[in-house]
C-alpha positions in Angstrom: 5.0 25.5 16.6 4.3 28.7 14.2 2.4 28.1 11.4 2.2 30.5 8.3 0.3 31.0 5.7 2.7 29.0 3.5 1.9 25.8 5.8 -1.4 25.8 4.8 -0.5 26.5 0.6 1.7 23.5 0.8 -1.4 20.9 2.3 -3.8 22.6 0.3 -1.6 21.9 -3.0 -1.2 18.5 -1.2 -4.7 17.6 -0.9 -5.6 19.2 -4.4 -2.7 17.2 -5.8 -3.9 13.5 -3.6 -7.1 14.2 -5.2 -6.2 14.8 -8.6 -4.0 12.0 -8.7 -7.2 9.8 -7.9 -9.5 11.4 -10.3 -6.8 10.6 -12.6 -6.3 7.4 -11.8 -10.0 6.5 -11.2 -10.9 7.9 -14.3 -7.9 7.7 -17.0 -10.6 8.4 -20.0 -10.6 12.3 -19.1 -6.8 12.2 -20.6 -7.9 10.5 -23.5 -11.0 12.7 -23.8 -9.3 16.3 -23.7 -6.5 14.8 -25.6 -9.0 14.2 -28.6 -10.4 18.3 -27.9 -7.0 18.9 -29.7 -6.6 16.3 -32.4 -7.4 16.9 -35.5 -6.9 13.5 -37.2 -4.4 11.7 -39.2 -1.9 11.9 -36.4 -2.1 15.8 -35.9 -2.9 17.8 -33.4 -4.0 21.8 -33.4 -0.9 23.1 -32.3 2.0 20.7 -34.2 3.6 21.8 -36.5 2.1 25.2 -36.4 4.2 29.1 -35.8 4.4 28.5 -32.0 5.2 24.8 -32.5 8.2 26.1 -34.6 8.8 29.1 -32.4 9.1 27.2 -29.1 11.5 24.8 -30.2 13.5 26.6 -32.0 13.7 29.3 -29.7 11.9 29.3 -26.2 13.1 26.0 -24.6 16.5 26.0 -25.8 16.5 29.4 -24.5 16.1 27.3 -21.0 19.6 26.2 -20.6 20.8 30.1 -21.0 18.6 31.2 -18.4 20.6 28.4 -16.2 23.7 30.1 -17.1 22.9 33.5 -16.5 21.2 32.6 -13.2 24.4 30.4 -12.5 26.8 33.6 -13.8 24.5 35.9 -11.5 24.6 33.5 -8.2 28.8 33.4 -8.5 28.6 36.8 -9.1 26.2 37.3 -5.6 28.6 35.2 -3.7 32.1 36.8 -4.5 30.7 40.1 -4.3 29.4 39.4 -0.8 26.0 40.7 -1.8 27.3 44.2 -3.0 26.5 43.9 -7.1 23.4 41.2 -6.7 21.6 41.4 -3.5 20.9 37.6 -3.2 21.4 35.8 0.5 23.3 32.2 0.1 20.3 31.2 2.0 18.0 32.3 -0.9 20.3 30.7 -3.4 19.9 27.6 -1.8 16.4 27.7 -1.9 16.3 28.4 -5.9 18.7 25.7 -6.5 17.0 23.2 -4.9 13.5 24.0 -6.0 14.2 23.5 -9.8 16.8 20.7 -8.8 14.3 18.5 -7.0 11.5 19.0 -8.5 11.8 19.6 -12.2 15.4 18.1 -12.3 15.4 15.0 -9.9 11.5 14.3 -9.5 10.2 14.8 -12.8 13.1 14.5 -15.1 15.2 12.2 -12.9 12.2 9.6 -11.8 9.0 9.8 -13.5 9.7 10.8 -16.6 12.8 7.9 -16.9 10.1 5.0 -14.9 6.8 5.4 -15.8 7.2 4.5 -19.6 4.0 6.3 -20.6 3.4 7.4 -24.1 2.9 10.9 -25.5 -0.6 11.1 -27.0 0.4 11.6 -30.6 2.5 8.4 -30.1 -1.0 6.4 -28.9 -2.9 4.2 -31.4 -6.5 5.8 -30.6 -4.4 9.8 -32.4 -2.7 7.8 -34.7 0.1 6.4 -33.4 1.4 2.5 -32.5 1.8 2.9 -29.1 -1.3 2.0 -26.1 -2.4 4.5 -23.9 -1.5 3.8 -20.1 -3.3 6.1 -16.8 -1.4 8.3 -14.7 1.2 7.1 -12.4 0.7 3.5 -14.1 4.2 2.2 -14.9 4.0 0.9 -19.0 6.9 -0.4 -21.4 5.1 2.0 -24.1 8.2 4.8 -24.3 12.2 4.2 -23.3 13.5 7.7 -22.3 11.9 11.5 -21.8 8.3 10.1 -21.4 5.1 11.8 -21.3 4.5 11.5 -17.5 4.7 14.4 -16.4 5.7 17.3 -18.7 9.2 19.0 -17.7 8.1 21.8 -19.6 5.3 22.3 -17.2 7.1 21.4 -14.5 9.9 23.9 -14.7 7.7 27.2 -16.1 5.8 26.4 -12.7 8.7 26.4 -10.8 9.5 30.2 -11.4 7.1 30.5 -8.1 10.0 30.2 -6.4 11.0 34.0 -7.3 8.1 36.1 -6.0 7.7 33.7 -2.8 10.9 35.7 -2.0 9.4 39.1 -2.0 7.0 40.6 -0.2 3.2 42.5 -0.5 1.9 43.4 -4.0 5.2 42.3 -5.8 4.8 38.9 -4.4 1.2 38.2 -5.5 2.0 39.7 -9.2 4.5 37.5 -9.5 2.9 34.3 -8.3 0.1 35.4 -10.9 2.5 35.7 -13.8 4.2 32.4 -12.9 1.0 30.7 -12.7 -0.1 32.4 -15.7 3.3 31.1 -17.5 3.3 27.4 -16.4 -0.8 27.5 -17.6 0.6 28.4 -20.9 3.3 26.2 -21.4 0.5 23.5 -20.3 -1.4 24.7 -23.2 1.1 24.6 -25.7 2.3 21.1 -24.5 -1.3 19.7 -24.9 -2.0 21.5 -27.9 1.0 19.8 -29.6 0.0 16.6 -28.3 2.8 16.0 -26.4 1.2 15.2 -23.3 -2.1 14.6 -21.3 -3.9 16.3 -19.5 -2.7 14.7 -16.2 0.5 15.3 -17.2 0.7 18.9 -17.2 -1.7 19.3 -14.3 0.7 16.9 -11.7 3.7 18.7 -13.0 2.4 21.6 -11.6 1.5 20.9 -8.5 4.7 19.0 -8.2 6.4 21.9 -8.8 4.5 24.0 -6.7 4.6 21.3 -3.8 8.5 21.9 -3.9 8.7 25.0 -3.9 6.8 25.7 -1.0 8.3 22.9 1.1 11.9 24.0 0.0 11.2 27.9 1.1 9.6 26.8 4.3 12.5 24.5 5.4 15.3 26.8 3.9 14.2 30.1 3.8 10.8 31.1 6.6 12.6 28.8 9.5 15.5 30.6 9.6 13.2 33.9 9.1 11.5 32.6 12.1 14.6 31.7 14.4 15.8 35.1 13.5 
């Protein structure tokens, strides 16, 4: 059996995420801890309510479901055209679809965010709120429906790895920086708001990134490989 270098990305973010997840776990005080690095009392936090507060809601992650339809428009378009106007493979459609589908759409949106029940951090009682804190991966009756484990946000900015992992040389590793570089920011925002832990944003990644890899390697590099 061939092994790439993508096999050893996907165990790496395995055991980087196994271990994470036990920190975590092991250790639920670091959420609380960097959680209080951005509150700033009386139930605010050092990004709520500020311009890019106002500025990503209002204009960023709505902005999300457009970027679905274009992408949506651009795929139809791929696909009738047989290639000729947009240069994209059915294989390689595939392999986008699925990528944001399972991991932002059916495992964090679809599972964790709908079962786990943990509360956002401005929701808890020790930043102000009425709710009690919970660790990671802990299920709680603390929060109904869009919880705080893990942060969709996060989860679907890191998921844009999926476009450079299908070029090649230079262009690839630019983009993987600027998507990691993306998804660290809307990590930032998301805690800064106090929307969500620390845990939250850091698993959403990886989740993302977990996907992503296993999805091109089973979609996109066997078939590369058989050919």
């Amino acid at each position: 059996m061939v092994y790439s270098s993508h096999h050893f990305s996907l165990k790496l973010a395995l055991i980087i995420t196994i271990g994470c997840s036990i920190l975590f776990i092991a250790l639920p005080e670091i959420d609380l801890l960097f959680a209080s690095l951005f509150f700033e009392g009386e139930n605010n936090f050092l990004l709520r309510n500020s311009l890019i507060h106002s500025f990503m809601d209002a204009w960023v992650r709505p902005s999300i479901k457009y970027l679905v339809i274009i992408l949506a428009a651009l795929t139809a378009l791929s696909i009738l055209s047989n290639g000729q106007y947009i240069g994209w493979s059915i294989r390689n459609i595939i392999f986008i679809a699925l990528t944001f589908s399972l991991g932002p759409g059916l495992i964090v949106n679809g599972v964790l965010k709908e079962f786990i029940g943990r509360a956002r951090p401005k929701n808890i009682i020790e930043f102000g709120g009425d709710k009690i804190f919970s660790p990671a991966y802990f299920p709680s009756d603390q929060c109904a429906h869009n919880c705080s484990f893990v942060s969709g946000d996060v989860a679907f900015a890191f998921a844009t790895i999926a476009f450079p992992l299908l070029l090649s040389g230079m262009q690839r590793k630019i983009g993987v920086i600027i998507s990691m570089i993306f998804g660290t920011s809307i990590a930032f925002y998301r805690l800064g708001t106090g929307a969500h832990f620390l845990s939250d944003t850091i698993l959403a990644g990886l989740l993302s990134v977990i996907t992503a890899l296993f999805c091109y390697i089973i979609i996109v590099e066997k078939r590369s490989l058989r050919n």
